[in-house]
C-alpha positions in Angstrom: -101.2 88.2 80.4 -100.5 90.5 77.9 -102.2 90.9 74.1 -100.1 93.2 71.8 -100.8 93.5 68.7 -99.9 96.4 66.1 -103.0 98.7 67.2 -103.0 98.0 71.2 -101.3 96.4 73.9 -103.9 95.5 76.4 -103.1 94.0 80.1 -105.6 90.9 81.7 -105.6 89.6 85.0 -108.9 89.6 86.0 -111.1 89.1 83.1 -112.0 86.2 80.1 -108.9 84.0 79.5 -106.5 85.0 82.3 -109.4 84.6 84.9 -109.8 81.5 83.9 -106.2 80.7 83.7 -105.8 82.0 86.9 -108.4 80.2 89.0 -108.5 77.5 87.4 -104.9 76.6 87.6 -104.7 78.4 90.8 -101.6 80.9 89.9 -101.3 84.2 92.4 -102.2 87.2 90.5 -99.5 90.2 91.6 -101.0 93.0 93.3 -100.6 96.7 90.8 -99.2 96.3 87.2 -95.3 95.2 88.3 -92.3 93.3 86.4 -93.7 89.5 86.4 -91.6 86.6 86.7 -94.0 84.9 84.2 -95.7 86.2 81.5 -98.6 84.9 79.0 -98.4 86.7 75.4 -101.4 86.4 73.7 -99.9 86.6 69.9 -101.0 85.3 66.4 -97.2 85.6 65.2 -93.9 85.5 65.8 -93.2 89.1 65.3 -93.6 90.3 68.8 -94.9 93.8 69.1 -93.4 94.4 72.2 -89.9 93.4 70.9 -89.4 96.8 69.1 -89.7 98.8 72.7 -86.9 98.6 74.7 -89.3 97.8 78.1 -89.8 94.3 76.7 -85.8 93.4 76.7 -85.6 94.1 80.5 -88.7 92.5 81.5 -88.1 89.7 84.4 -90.3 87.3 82.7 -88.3 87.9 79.2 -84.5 87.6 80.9 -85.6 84.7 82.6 -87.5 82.9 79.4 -90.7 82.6 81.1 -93.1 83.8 78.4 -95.4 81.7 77.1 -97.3 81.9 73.8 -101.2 81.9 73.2 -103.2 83.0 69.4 -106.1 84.8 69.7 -107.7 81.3 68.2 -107.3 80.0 71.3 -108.2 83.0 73.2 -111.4 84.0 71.7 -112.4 80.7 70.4 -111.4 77.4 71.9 -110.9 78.4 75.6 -114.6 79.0 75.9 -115.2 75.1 74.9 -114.9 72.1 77.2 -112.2 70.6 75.0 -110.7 73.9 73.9 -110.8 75.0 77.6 -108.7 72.0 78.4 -106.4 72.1 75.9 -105.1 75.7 76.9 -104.7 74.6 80.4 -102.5 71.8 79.2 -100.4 73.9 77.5 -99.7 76.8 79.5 -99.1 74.5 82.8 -97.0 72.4 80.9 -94.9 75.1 79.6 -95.0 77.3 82.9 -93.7 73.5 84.3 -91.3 73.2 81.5 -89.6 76.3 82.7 -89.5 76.2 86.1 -87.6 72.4 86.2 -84.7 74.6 84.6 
């Protein structure tokens, strides 16, 4: 999972949403920092940050179109709720199945 935003680009595996993500969907967290095959954004538009470095372009996950979108909203807010909690789950399985019927 990755947040980028026009101050930071920060990296979560381990910690709030993408612990949760991760256990509770039971997704393998890669060992290190390496090239994922999937990759959460964490994004409240569709100007991507990371587009504007050439790293992003020859990202696995990118090439591959396995990049699925979160807000902050639904970070920092509505993941933390039953409902809200649910509602993520929802819709990052369904898009990480989405993908990988292709």
């Amino acid at each position: 999972m990755i947040e980028a935003t026009e101050k930071e680009i920060r990296i979560y595996f381990r910690t709030g949403i993408a612990d949760m993500i991760f256990n509770d969907l039971k997704l393998p967290i890669a060992a290190g920092t390496p090239d994922p095959d999937h990759l959460i954004l964490l994004v409240d538009s569709d100007d991507n940050v990371l587009e504007k470095s050439g790293i992003w372009s020859n990202l696995k996950a990118m090439k591959a179109g396995n990049v699925y979108r979160m807000t902050s909203r639904q970070n920092y807010n509505e993941a933390f709720f039953a409902i809200g909690k649910q509602s993520v789950l929802e819709q990052i399985s369904g898009d990480i199945l989405k993908h990988t019927k292709k």
